[in-house]
C-alpha positions in Angstrom: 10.1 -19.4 1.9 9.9 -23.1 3.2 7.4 -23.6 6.0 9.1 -24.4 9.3 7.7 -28.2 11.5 4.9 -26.1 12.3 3.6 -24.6 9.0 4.4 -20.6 9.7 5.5 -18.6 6.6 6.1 -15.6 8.5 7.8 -16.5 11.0 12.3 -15.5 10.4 11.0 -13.7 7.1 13.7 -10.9 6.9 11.5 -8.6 4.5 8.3 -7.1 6.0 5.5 -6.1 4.6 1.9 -5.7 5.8 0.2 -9.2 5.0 -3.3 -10.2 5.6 -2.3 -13.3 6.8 -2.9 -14.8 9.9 -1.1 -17.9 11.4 -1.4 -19.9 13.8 0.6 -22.9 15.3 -0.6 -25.9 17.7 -1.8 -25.0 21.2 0.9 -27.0 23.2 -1.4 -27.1 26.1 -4.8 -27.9 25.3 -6.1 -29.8 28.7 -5.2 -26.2 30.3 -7.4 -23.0 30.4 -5.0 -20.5 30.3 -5.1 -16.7 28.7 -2.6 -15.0 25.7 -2.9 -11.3 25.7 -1.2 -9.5 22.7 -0.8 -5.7 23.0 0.4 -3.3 20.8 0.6 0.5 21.0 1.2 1.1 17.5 -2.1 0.5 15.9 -2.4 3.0 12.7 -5.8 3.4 10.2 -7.4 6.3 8.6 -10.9 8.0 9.3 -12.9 6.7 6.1 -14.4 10.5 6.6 -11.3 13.1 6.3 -8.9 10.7 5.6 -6.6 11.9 8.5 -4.9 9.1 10.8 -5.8 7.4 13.5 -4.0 6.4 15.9 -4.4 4.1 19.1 -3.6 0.4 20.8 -5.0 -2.6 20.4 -5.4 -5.6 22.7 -6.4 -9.0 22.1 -7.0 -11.7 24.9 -7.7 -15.2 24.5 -8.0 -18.6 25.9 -7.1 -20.8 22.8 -8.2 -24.3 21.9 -6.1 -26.1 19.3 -4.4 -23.1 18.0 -2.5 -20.4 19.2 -1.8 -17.0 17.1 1.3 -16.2 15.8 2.3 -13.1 16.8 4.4 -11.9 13.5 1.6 -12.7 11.5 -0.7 -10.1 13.7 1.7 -7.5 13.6 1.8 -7.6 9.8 -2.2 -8.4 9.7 -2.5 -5.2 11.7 0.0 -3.4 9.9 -2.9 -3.7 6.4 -4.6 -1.5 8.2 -2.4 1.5 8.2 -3.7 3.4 5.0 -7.6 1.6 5.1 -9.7 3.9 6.0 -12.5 2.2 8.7 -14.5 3.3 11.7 -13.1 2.5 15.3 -16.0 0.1 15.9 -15.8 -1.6 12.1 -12.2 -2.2 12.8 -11.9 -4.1 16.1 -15.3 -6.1 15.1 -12.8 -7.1 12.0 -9.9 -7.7 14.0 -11.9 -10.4 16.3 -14.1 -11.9 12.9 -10.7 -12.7 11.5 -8.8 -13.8 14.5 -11.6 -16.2 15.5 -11.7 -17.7 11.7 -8.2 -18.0 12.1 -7.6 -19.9 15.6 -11.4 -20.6 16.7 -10.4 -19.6 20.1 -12.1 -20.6 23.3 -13.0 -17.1 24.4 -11.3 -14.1 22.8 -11.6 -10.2 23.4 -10.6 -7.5 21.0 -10.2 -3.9 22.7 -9.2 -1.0 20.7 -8.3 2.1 22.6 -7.8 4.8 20.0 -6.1 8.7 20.9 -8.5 11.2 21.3 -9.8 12.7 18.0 -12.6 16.0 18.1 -11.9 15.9 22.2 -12.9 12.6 22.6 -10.9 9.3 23.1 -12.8 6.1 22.1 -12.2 2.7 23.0 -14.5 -0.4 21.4 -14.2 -4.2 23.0 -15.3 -6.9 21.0 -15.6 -10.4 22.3 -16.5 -14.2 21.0 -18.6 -15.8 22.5 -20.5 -12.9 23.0 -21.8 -12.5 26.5 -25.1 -10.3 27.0 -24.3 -8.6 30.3 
């Protein structure tokens, strides 16, 4: 598929598939501080014990530099992760590695808030630059 003015491959592709590529397109805006926050409620993975699915949302917030996400391209990133099987914590410390090799935001924070599995609901936040608190 030919690359639109700003490089995205993704972007208007009529087939989907999950891809484990992330794009990204010029931040528009770079003098200003301001915050993208991507949600999704459809997040999907497998325990890496039983093998049974996981489900739960994940959240990413960030204050780009000189790229901004595309937002395609996460949905079908994500979607690789629907028959992997990977630990809650493993997976949104993944998500945020490869988002911040991808855009090499400003500040960025991953949360994953996964459904309740053995009576208990987890949720793990991930951030860059990490901040000891």
């Amino acid at each position: 598929m030919p690359k639109n003015k700003f490089g995205l491959t993704l972007l208007g592709r009529k087939v989907l598939k999950p891809s484990g590529k992330l794009e990204a397109f010029p931040n528009q805006n770079r003098g200003r501080d301001y915050r993208v926050i991507l949600e999704t409620e459809e997040f999907t993975s497998l325990c890496p014990i039983t093998g049974q699915p996981d489900f739960g949302a994940i959240t990413v917030s960030y204050i780009p530099d000189r790229l901004v996400v595309e937002s395609k391209s996460l949905k079908l990133y994500l979607w690789t992760y629907r028959n992997k099987g990977v630990f809650h914590e493993a997976v949104v410390n993944q998500i945020l590695d490869d988002l911040v090799k991808a855009v090499r935001p400003r500040q960025m924070l991953v949360t994953g808030n996964f459904r309740v599995r053995g009576g208990i609901a987890i949720t793990v936040a991930a951030e860059h630059p990490y901040k000891n608190n």
